[in-house]
C-alpha positions as CSV (number, residue, x, y, z in Angstrom):
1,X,0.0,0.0,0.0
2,X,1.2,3.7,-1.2
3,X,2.0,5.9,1.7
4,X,2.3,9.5,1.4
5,X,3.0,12.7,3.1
6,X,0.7,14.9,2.5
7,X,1.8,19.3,3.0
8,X,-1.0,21.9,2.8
9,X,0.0,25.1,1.9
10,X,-1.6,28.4,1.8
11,X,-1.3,30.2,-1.5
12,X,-1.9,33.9,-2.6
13,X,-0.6,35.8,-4.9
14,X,-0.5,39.6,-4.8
15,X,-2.8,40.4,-7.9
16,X,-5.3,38.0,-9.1
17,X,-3.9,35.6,-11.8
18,X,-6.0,33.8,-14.2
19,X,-5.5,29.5,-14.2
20,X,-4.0,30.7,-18.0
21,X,-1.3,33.1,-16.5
22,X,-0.4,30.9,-13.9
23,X,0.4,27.9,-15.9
24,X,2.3,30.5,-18.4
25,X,4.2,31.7,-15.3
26,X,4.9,27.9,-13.5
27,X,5.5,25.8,-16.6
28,X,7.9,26.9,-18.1
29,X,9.6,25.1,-20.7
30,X,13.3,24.9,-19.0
31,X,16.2,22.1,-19.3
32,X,16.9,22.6,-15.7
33,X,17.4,19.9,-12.8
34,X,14.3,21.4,-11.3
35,X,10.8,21.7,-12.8
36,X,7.1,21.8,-13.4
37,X,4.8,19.3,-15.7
38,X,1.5,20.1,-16.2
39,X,-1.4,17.2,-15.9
40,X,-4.5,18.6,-16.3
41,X,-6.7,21.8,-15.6
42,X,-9.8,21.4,-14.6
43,X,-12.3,23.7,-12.6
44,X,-10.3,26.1,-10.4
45,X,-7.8,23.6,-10.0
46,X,-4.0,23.1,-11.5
47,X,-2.5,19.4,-11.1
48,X,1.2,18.8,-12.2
49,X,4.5,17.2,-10.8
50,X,7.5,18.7,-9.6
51,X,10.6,17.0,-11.5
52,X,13.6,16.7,-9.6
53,X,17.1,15.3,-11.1
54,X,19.4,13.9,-9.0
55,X,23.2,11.7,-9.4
56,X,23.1,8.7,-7.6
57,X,26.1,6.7,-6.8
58,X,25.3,2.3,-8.0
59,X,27.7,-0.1,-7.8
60,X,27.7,-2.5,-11.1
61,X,30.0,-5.7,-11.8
62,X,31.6,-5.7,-15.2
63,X,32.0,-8.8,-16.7
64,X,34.4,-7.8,-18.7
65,X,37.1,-7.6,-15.9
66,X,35.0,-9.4,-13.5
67,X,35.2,-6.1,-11.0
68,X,33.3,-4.0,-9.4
69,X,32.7,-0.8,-10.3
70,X,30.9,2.5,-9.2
71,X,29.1,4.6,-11.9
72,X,26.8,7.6,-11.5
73,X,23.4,7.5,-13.0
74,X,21.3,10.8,-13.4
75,X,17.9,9.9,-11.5
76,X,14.3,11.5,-11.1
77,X,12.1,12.1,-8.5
78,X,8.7,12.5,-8.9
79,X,6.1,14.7,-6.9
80,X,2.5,15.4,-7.0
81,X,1.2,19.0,-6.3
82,X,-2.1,20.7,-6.9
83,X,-3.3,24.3,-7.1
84,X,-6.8,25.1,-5.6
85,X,-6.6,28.8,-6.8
86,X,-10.7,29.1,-5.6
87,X,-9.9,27.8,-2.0
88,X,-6.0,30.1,-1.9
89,X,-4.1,25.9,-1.3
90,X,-1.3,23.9,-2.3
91,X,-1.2,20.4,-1.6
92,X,2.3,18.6,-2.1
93,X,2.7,15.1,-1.8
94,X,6.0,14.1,-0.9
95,X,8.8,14.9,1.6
96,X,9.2,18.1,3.6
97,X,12.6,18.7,1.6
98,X,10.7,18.8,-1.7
99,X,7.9,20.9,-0.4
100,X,10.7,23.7,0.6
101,X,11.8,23.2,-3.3
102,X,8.6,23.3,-4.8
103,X,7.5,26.3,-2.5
104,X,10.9,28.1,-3.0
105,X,10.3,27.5,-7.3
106,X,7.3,28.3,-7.5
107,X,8.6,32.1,-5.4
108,X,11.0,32.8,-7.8
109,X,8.3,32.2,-10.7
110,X,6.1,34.4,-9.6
111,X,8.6,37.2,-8.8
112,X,7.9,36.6,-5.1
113,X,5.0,38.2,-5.3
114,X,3.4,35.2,-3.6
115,X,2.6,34.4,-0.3
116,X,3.1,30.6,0.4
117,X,3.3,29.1,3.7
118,X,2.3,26.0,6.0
119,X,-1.4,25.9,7.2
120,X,-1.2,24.8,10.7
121,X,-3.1,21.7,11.4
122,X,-4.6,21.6,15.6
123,X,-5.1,18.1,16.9
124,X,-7.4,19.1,19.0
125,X,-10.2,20.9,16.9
126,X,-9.7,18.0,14.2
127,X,-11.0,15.4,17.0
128,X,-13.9,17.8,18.7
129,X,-14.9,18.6,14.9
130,X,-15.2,15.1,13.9
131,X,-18.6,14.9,12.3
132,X,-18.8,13.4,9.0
133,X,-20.8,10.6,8.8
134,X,-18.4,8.8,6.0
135,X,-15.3,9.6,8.2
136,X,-14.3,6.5,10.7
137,X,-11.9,6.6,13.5
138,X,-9.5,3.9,13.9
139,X,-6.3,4.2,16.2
140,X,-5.8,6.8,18.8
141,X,-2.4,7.5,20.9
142,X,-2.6,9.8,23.8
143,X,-0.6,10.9,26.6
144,X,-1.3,11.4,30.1
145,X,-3.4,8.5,30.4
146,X,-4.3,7.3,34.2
147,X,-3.7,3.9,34.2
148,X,-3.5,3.9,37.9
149,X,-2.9,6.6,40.7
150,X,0.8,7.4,40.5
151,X,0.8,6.0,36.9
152,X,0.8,8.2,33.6
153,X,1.5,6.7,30.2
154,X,1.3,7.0,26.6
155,X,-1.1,4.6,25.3
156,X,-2.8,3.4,21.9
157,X,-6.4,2.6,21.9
158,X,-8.3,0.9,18.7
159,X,-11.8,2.2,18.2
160,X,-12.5,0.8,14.9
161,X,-15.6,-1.1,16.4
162,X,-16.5,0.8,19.3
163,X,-19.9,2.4,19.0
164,X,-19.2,5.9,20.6
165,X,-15.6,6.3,19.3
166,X,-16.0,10.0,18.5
167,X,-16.7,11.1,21.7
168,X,-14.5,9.0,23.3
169,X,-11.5,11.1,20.9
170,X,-13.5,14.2,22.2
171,X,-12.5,13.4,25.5
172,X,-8.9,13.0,25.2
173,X,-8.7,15.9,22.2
174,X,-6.2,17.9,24.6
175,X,-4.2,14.7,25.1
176,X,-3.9,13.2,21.9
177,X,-0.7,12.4,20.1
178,X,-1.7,10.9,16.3
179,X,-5.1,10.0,15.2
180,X,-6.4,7.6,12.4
181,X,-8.8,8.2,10.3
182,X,-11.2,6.0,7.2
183,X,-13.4,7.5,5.3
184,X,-15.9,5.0,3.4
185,X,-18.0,5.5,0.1
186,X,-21.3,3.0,-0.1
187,X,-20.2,1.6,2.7
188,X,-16.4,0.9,1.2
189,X,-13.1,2.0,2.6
190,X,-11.8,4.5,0.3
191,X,-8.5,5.5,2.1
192,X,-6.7,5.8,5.9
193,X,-5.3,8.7,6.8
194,X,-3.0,9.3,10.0
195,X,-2.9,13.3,11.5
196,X,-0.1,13.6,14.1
197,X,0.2,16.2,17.0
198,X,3.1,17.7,14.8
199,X,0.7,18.7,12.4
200,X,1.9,16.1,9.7
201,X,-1.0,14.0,7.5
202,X,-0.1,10.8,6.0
203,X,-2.2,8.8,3.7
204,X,-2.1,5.5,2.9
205,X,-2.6,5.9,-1.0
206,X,-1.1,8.0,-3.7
207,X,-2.5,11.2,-4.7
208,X,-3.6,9.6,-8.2
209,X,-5.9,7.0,-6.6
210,X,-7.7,9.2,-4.5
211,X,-10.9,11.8,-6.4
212,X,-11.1,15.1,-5.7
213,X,-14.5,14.4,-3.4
214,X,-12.3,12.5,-1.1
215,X,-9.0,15.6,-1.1
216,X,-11.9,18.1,-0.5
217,X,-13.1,16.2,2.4
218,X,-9.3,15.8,4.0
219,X,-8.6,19.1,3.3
220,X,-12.3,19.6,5.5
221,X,-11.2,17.6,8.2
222,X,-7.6,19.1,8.7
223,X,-8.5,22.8,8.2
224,X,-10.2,24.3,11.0
C-alpha cells in the first residue's frame, strides 16, 4: 500500500492571476534539474508534478574484468502537487525537503509576489470537529493517560468497532498524540489517513488514486 506525506499550503498571490497566467508563469519550458509538468486543468484547480534530477552513486559488476565498479546515473524524482486557486491551497505530496523546493520555485516564478506558507493543522479541533458521517476513527495514541494513581502513560487505543468512538476522541482531544482516520463511500473504505500532534498527514494511498471528493473532504477535516 502507497504511503504519502501529504503538506497543505496556503497560496496567494499579490494580484489576481487567471489559471491561463499561472500555468504561463509555473511551466515553463526549461532544461533545468528542477521543474514543473502540467497534468490537467480542470475547474479552479491546477495538477502537475515537480521534476527533480538527482546523481546517484550504484555499484555494477563488469563482466568484462570481472570487477566492481561504481558509476553515477542521473535519476528523477517525482512529486505530485495541486493548485486550488478558488480555495487560496497547495497540496504537495511528498517529503518536507521537496515541499521547501517546490514552495521556494514556485517564489522565484512568480517574482515573489506570492505568499506561500504551512497551514497549521490543531489536533485538537480535528478530534472535537469530527462529524462526518463517511469519516471513521480507527487508532488513537494519547498521553497522560491514568492507568493507575501514580501511573501516567502513553497509550494506543483501537476504536475501529466501538460504538461511541468519536466522543471518546473528544474526551482525550487535549491529550492526543496521532489520530487515524477511514473514510468510506457506499459503505467501502476508500483511504486511511493518519494526522499527528506535529501537524503532519499521512495517507495510505497516492495522490492519483484518490478523487477530488475525497482531497476536499481531507482538506475539511484538517483545516479548521
Amino acid at each position: 500500500m502507497a504511503t504519502n506525506s501529504l503538506h497543505l499550503i496556503r497560496f496567494e498571490t499579490q494580484e489576481k492571476l487567471s489559471l491561463e497566467k499561472l500555468i504561463e508563469l509555473i511551466f515553463v519550458d526549461e532544461d533545468d534539474e528542477e521543474k514543473f509538468i502540467l497534468n490537467e486543468v480542470f475547474d479552479s484547480i491546477i495538477e502537475g508534478y515537480f521534476i527533480n534530477y538527482y546523481n546517484s552513486k550504484e555499484i555494477i559488476f563488469n563482466s568484462e574484468s570481472s570487477s566492481l565498479e561504481t558509476i553515477i546515473v542521473k535519476k528523477s524524482s517525482v512529486i505530485p502537487f495541486s493548485i486550488d486557486t478558488e480555495n487560496n491551497i497547495i497540496d504537495i505530496w511528498g517529503s518536507r525537503n521537496n515541499v521547501i523546493r517546490i514552495i521556494n520555485k514556485i517564489g522565484i516564478l512568480l517574482n515573489h509576489k506570492v505568499t506561500l506558507e504551512y497551514i497549521t493543522i490543531n489536533l485538537e479541533k480535528v478530534a472535537l470537529n469530527l462529524n462526518d458521517e463517511s469519516v471513521k476513527i480507527g487508532k488513537i495514541k494519547i498521553d497522560n493517560y491514568a492507568l493507575e494513581k501514580d501511573i501516567i502513560a502513553q497509550c494506543t487505543f483501537d476504536l475501529k468497532n466501538h460504538s461511541n468512538s468519536k466522543e471518546i476522541v473528544k474526551r482525550y482531544s487535549k491529550d492526543l498524540v496521532q489520530l487515524s482516520l477511514t473514510i468510506y463511500k457506499n459503505g467501502e473504505d476508500i483511504l486511511t489517513m493518519i494526522i499527528y500532534r506535529s501537524g503532519s498527514i499521512v495517507i495510505y494511498k497516492s495522490k492519483d488514486e484518490i478523487s477530488q471528493d475525497s482531497l476536499d473532504l481531507i482538506r475539511k477535516i484538517c483545516i479548521i
